[in-house]
C-alpha positions as CSV (number, residue, x, y, z in Angstrom):
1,X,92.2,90.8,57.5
2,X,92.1,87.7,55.3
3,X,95.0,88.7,53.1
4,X,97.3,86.0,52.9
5,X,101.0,87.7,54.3
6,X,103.0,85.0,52.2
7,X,105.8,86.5,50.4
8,X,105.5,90.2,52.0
9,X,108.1,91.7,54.6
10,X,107.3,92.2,57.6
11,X,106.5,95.8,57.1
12,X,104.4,95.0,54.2
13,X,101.6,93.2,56.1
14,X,99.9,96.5,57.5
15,X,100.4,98.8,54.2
16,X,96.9,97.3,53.5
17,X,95.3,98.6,56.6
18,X,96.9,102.1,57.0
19,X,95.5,102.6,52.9
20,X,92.1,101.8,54.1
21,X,92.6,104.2,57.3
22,X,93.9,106.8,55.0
23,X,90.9,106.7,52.3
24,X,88.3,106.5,55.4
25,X,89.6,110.1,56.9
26,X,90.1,111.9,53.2
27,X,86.5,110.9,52.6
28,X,85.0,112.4,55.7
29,X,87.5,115.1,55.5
30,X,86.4,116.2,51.5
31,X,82.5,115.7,52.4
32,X,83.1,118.2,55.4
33,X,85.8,120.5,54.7
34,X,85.7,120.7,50.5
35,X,81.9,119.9,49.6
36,X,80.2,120.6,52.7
37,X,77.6,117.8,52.4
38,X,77.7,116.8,56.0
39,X,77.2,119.1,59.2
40,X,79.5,119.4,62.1
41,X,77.6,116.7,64.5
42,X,77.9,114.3,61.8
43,X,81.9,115.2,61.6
44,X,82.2,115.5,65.4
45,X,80.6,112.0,65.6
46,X,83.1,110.4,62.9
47,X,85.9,111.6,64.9
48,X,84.5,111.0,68.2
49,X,84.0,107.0,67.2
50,X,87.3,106.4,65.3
51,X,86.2,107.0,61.8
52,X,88.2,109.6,60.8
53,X,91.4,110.1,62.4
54,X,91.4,113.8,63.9
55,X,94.8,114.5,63.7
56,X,95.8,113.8,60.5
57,X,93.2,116.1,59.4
58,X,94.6,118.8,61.2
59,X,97.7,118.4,59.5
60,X,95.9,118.1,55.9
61,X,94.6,122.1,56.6
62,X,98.3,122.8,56.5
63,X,99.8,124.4,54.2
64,X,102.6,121.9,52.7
65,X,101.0,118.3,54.2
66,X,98.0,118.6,52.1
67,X,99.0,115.0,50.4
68,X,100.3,113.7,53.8
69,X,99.5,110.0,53.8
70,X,100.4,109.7,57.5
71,X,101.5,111.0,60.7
72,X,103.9,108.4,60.9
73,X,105.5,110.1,57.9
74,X,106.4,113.6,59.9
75,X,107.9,112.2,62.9
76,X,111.7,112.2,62.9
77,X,111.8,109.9,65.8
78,X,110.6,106.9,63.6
79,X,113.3,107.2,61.0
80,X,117.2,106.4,60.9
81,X,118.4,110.2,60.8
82,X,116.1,112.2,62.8
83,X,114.4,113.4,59.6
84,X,111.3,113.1,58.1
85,X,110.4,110.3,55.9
86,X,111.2,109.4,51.8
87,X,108.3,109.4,50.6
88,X,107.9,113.2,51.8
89,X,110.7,114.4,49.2
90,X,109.3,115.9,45.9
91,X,110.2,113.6,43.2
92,X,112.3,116.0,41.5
93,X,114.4,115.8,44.2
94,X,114.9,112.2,43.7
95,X,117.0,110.2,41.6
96,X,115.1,109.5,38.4
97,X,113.9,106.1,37.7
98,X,113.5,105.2,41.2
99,X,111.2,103.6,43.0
100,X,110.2,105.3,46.8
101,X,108.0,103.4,49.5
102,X,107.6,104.4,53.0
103,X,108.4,102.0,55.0
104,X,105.3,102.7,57.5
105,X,102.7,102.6,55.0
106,X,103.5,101.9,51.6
107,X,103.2,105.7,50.4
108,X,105.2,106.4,47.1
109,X,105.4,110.4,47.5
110,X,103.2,112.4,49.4
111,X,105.5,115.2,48.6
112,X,102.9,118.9,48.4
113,X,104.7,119.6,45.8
114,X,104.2,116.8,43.8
């Protein structure tokens, strides 16, 4: 919130805050699904309230959007060619030496394969 927005684009300004919604849902998501140190009420609860977002969750059990930074990221309506976006290209795909950010939230490959 009290990051100054001088010198960022416009698009910038919210990288910050969909990072910090991102690393919020992986850590409920790895304490309930990967090391099973909390119980289902407790991850019912953190969904329930906001904590975690439930959907991008979902899509994190599927097989090939296990790095998935955001749903943002999978919907062709939000891009210029009705695909999905950049940052979900494996690296290998892309020309070498260059440098890929989403323009939703700042992800630099969230490519499965990757």
């Amino acid at each position: 919130e009290n990051e100054s927005t001088a010198g960022k684009r416009k698009v910038e300004s919210t990288w910050a805050v969909m990072r910090v919604h991102h690393q919020r849902s992986r850590y409920i998501y790895d304490l309930f699904y990967k090391r099973k140190a909390i119980s289902r009420e407790i991850y019912d609860y953190c969904l329930k309230n906001g904590y975690a977002d439930g959907n991008l969750i979902a899509k994190w059990k599927k097989q090939g959007f296990e790095k998935l930074c955001c749903l943002q990221c999978i919907q062709p309506r939000d891009t210029n060619y009705g695909t999905t976006c950049i940052c979900r290209v494996p690296k290998e795909k892309l020309e070498k030496g260059r440098t890929v950010e989403c323009v939703h939230c700042g992800c630099r490959g969230c490519a499965s394969t990757d």
